[in-house]
TIRO-2110 file (N, C-alpha, C; in Angstrom, 1 decimal):
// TIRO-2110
66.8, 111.6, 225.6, N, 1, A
66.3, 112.9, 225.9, CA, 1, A
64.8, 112.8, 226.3, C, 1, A
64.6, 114.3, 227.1, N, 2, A
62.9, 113.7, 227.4, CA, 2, A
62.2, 115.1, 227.0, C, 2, A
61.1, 114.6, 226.6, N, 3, A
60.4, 115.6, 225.7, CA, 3, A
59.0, 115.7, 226.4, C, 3, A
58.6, 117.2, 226.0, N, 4, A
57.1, 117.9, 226.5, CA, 4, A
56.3, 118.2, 225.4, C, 4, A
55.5, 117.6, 225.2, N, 5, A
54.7, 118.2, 224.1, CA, 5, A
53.0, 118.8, 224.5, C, 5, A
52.3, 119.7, 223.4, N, 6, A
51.2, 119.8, 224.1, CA, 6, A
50.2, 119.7, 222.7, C, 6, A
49.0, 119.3, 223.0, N, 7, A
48.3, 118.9, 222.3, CA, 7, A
46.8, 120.0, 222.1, C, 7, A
47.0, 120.8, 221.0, N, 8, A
45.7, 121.6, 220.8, CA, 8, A
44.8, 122.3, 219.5, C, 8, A
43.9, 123.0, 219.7, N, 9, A
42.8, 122.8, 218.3, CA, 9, A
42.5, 121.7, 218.5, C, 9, A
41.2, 122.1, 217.4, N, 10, A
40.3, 121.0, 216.4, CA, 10, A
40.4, 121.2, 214.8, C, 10, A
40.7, 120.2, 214.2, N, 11, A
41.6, 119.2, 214.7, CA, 11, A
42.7, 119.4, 215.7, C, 11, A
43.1, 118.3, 216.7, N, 12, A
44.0, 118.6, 217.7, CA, 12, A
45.5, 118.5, 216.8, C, 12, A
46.7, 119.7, 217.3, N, 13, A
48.0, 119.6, 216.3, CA, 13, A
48.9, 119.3, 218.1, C, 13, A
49.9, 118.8, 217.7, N, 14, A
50.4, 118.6, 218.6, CA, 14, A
52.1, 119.1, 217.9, C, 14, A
52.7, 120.1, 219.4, N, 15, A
53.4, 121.0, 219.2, CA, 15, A
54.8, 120.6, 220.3, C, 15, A
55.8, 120.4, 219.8, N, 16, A
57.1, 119.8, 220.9, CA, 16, A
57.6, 121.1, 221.3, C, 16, A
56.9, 121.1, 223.1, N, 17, A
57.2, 122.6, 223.8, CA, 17, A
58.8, 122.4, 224.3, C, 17, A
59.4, 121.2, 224.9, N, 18, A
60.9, 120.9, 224.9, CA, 18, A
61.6, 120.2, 225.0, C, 18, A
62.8, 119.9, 224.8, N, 19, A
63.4, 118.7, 225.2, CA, 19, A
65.0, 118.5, 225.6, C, 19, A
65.1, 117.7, 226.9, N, 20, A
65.8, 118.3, 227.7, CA, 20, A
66.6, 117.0, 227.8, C, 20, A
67.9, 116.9, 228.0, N, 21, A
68.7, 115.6, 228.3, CA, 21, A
68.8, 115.3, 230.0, C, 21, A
68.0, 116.2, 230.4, N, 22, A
68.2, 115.9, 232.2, CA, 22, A
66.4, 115.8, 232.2, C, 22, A
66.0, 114.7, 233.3, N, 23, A
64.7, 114.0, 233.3, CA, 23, A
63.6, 115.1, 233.6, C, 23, A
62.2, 115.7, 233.1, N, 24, A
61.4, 117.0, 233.9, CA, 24, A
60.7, 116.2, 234.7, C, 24, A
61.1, 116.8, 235.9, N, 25, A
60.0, 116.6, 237.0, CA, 25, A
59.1, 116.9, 237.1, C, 25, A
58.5, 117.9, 236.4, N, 26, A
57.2, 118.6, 236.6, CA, 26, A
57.0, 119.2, 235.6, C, 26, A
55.5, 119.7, 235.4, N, 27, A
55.5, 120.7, 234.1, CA, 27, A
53.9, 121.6, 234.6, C, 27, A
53.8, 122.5, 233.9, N, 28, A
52.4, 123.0, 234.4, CA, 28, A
51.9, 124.6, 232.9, C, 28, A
51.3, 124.6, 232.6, N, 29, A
50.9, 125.8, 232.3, CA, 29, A
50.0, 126.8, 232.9, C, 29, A
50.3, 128.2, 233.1, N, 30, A
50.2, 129.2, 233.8, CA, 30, A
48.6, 129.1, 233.5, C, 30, A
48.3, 129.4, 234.1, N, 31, A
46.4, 130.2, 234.3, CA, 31, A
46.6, 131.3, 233.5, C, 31, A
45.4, 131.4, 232.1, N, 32, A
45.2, 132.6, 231.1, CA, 32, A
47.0, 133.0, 230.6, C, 32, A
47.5, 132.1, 230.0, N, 33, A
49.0, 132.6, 230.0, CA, 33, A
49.3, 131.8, 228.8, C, 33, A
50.1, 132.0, 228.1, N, 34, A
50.8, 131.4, 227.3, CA, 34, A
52.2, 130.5, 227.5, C, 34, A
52.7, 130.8, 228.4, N, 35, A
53.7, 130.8, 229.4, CA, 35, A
53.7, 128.8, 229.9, C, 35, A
54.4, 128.3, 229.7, N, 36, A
54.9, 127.3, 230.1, CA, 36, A
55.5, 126.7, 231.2, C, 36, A
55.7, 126.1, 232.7, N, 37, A
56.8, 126.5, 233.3, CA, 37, A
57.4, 124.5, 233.3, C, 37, A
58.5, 124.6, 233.5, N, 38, A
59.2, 123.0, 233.6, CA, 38, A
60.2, 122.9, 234.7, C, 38, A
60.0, 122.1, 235.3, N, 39, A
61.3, 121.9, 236.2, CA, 39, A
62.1, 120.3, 236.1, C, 39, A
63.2, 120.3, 236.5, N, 40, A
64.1, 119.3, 236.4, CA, 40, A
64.4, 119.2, 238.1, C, 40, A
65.8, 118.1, 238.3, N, 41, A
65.6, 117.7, 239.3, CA, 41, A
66.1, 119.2, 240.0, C, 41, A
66.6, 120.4, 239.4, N, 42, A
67.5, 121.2, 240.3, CA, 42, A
66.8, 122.8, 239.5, C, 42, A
66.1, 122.9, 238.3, N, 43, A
66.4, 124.2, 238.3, CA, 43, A
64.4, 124.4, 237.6, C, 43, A
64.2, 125.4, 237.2, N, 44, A
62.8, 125.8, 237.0, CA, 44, A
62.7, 126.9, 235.8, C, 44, A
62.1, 126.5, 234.7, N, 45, A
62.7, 127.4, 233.4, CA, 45, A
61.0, 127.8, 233.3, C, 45, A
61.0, 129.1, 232.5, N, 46, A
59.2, 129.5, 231.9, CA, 46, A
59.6, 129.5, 230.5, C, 46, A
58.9, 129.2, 229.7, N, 47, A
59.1, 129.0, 228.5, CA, 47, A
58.0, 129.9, 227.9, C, 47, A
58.3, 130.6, 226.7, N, 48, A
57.4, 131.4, 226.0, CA, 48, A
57.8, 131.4, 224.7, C, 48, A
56.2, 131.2, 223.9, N, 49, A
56.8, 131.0, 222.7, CA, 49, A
56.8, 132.5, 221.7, C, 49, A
57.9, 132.5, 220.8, N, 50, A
58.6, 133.7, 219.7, CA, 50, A
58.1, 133.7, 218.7, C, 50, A
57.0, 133.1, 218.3, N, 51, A
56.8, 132.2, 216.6, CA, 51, A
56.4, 130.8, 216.6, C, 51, A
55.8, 131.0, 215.9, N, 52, A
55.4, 129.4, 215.6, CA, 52, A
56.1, 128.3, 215.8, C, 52, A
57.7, 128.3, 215.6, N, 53, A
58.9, 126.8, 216.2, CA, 53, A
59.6, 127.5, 217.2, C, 53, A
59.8, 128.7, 217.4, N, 54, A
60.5, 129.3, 218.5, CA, 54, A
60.0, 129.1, 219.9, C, 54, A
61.1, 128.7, 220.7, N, 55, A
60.4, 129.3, 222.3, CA, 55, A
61.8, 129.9, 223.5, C, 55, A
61.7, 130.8, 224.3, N, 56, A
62.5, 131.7, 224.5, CA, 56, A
62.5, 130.8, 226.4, C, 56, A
63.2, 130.1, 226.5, N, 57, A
63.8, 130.2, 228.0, CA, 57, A
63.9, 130.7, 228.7, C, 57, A
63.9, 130.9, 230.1, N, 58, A
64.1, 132.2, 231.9, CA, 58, A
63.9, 131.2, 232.6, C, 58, A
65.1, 131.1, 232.8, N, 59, A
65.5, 130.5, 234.0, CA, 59, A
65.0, 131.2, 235.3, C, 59, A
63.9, 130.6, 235.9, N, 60, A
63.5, 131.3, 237.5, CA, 60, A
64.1, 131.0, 238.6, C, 60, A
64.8, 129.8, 238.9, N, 61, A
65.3, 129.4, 240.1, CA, 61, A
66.1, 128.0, 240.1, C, 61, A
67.2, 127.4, 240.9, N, 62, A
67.6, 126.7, 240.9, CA, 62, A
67.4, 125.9, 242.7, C, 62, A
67.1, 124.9, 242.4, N, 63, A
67.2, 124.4, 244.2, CA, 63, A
68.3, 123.0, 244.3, C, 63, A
68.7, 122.6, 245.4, N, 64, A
69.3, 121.7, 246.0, CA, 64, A
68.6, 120.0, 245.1, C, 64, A
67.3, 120.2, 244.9, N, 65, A
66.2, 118.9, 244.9, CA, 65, A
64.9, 119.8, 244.6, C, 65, A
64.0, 119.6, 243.3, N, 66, A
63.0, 119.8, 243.0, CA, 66, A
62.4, 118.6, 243.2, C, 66, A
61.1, 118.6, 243.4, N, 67, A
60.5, 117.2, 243.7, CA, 67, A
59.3, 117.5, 243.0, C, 67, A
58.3, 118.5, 242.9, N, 68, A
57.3, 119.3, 242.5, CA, 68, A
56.8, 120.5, 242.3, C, 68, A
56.1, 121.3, 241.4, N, 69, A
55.9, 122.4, 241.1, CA, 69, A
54.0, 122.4, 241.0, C, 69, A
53.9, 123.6, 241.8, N, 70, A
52.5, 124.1, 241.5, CA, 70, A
52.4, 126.0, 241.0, C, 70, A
51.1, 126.3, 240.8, N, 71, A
50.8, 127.7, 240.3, CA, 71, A
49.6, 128.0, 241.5, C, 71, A
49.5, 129.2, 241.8, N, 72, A
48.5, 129.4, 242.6, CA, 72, A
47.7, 129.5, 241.5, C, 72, A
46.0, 129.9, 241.8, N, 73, A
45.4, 129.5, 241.0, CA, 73, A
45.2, 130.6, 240.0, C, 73, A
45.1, 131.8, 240.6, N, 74, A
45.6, 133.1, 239.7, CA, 74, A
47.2, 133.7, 238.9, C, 74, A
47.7, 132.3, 239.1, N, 75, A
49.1, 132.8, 238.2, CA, 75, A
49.8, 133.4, 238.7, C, 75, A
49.8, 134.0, 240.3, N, 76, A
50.5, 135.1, 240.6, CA, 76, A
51.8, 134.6, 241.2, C, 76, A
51.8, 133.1, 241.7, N, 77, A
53.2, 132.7, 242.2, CA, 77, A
53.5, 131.0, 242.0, C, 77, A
54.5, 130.7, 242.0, N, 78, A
55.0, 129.3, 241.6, CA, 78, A
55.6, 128.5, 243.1, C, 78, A
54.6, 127.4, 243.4, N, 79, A
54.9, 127.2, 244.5, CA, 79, A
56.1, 126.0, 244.3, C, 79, A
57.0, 125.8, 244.7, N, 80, A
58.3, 124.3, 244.8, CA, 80, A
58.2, 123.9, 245.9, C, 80, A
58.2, 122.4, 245.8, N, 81, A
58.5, 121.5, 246.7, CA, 81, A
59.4, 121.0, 246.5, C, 81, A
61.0, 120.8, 247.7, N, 82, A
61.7, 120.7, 247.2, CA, 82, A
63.1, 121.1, 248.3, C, 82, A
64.2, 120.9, 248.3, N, 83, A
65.2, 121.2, 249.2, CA, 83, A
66.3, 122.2, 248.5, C, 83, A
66.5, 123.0, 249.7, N, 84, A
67.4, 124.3, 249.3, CA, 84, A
68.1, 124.6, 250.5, C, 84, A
69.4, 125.1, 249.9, N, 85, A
70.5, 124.9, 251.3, CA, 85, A
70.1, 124.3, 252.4, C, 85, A
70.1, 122.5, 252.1, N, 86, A
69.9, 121.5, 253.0, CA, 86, A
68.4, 121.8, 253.4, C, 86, A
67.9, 122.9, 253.3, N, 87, A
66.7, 122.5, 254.3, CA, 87, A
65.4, 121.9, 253.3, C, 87, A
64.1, 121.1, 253.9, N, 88, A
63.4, 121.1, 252.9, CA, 88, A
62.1, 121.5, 252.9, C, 88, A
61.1, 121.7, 252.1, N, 89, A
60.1, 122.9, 252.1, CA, 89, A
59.5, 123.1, 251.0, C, 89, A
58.3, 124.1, 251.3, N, 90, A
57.6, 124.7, 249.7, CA, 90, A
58.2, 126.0, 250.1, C, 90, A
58.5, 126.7, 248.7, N, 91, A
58.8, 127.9, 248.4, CA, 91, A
58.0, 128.2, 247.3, C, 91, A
57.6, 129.8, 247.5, N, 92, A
56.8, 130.2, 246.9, CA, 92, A
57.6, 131.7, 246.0, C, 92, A
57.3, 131.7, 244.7, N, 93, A
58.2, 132.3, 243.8, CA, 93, A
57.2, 133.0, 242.9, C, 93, A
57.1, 134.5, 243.6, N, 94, A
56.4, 135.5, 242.9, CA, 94, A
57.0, 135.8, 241.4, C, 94, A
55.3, 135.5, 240.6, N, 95, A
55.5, 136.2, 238.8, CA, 95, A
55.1, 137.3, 238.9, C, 95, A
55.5, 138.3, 237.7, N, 96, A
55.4, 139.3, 237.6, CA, 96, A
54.5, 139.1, 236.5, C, 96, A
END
């Protein structure tokens, strides 16, 4: 399995944001957000946490081939790099 953890506080506590039996390609946290986002080789999940061990999944998108994931710098959109119906490209994926 492959696992994302993140490391914070002083003292630093380190917290296992997820773990996935398919490899993540990418990972990024949002600008001013609590919000998590992960991609694998095909799909792009935001993760938010419910509680202290909880965290709640949303699936945003699925592509052909993820390759890379960026955030604009204001959080407003998730850029992919990556191939979809054959073709390949950045796509940009407005948050609400």
């Amino acid at each position: 399995s492959f696992e994302l953890w993140a490391e914070e506080g002083s003292p630093p506590v380190q917290t296992l944001l997820v773990r996935r039996d398919a490899p993540l390609v990418d990972a990024l946290r949002l600008p001013n957000s609590s919000h998590v986002i992960v991609a694998t080789a095909q799909d792009i999940q935001a993760l938010a946490q419910n509680g202290a061990r909880q965290r709640h999944a949303t699936l945003l998108g699925t592509f052909d081939a993820i390759t890379g994931i960026a955030a604009r710098t204001d959080g407003s959109a998730l850029l992919i790099a990556g191939s979809q119906r054959g073709e390949e490209g950045i796509w940009e994926l407005p948050l609400e």
